[in-house]
C-alpha positions in Angstrom: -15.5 18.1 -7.1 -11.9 16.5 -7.6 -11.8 12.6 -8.7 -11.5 9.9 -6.6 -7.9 9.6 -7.7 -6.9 13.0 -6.7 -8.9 13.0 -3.3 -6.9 9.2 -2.9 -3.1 10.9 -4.1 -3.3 13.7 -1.2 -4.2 11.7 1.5 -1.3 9.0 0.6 0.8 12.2 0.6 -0.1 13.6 3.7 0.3 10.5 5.3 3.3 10.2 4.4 4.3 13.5 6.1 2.5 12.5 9.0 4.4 9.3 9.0 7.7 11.5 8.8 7.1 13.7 11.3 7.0 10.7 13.5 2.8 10.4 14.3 2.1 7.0 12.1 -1.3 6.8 13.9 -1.9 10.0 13.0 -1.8 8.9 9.2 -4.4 6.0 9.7 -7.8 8.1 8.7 -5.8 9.5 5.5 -4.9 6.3 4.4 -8.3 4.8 5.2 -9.8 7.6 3.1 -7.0 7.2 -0.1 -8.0 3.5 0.3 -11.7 4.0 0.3 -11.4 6.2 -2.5 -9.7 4.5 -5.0 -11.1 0.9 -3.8 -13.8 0.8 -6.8 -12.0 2.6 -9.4 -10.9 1.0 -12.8 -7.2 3.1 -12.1 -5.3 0.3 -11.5 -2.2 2.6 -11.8 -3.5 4.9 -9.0 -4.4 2.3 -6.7 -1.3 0.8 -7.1 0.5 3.9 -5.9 -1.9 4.1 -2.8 -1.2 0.6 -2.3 2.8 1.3 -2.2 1.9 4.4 0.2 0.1 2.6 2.8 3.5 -0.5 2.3 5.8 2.4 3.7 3.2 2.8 6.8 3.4 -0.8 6.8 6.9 -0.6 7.1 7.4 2.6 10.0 5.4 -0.3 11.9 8.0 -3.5 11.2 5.2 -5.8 9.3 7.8 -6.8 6.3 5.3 -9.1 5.3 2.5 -6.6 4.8 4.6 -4.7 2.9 5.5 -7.2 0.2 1.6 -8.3 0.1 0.7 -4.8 -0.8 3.9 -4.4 -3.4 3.3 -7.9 -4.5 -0.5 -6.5 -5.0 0.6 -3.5 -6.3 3.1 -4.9 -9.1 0.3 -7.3 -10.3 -2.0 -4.2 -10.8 0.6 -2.8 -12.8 0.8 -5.6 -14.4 5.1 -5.8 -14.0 7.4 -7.6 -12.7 9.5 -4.7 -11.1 8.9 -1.2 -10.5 11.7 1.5 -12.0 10.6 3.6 -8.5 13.9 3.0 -6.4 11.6 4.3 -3.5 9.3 1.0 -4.1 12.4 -1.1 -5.0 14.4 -0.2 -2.2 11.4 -0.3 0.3 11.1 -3.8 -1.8 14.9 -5.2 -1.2 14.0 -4.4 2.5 11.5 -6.5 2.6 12.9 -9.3 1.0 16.2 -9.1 3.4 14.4 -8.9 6.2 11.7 -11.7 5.2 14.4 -13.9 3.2 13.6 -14.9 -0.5 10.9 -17.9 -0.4 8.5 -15.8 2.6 9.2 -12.6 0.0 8.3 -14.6 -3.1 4.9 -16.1 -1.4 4.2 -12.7 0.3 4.0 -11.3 -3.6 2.2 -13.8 -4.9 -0.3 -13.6 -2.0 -0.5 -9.9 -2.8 -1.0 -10.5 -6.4 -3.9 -12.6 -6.0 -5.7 -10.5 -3.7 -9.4 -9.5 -4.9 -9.4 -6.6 -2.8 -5.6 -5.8 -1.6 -7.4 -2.4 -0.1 -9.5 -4.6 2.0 -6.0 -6.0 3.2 -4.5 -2.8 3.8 -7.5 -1.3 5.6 -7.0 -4.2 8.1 -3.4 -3.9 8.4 -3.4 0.1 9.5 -6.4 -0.7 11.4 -9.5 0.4 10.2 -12.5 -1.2 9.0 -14.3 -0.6 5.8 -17.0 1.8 5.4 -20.5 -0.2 5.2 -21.2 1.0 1.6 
């Protein structure tokens, strides 16, 4: 059986195809299922990569602020500042043009202080959590 990690890396992938080929609904159930897969794992470094997945859905849709929650949520998990991913960091300046500098700064720190950003992201795209 592959790990929770792997199972939660494909879906944010295919999503993200989805989401290119222009059928963002489409991509919902994959991101649920990266998102409820990686939820109770100690790999902060994993879920932080599904968490920057599921801010690029966030973004195909226009909620800026969603997706500097879920990078602000992300960064904290990772324990940085900044990422060194100019995918995340340009998907990043976005969001702080578009929201200006103080509604960027408090969307991160929101983000950051989240006990459950996947619980956040599961709402944003849609879906509710699985009853465990």
């Amino acid at each position: 059986m592959a790990s929770p990690q792997l199972i939660a890396l494909i879906n944010v992938e295919l999503a993200r195809v989805l989401r290119l080929r222009g059928e963002p609904d489409l991509a919902r159930p994959s991101l649920r299922h990266a998102l409820e897969s990686i939820a109770s794992s100690g790999d902060q470094t994993v879920r932080a990569s599904v968490l920057e997945g599921v801010a690029e859905w966030f973004a195909s849709i226009g909620d800026w602020e969603g997706v500097a929650v879920l990078i602000g949520a992300a960064y904290a998990l990772r324990g940085i500042a900044r990422t060194s991913d100019p995918a995340v960091a340009s998907l990043d300046a976005r969001a702080a043009e578009v929201l200006g500098e103080d509604r960027h700064r408090a969307a991160h720190h929101q983000g950051a202080a989240l006990p459950s950003p996947e619980s956040f992201a599961l709402t944003g795209i849609g879906e509710k959590p699985r009853p465990p």
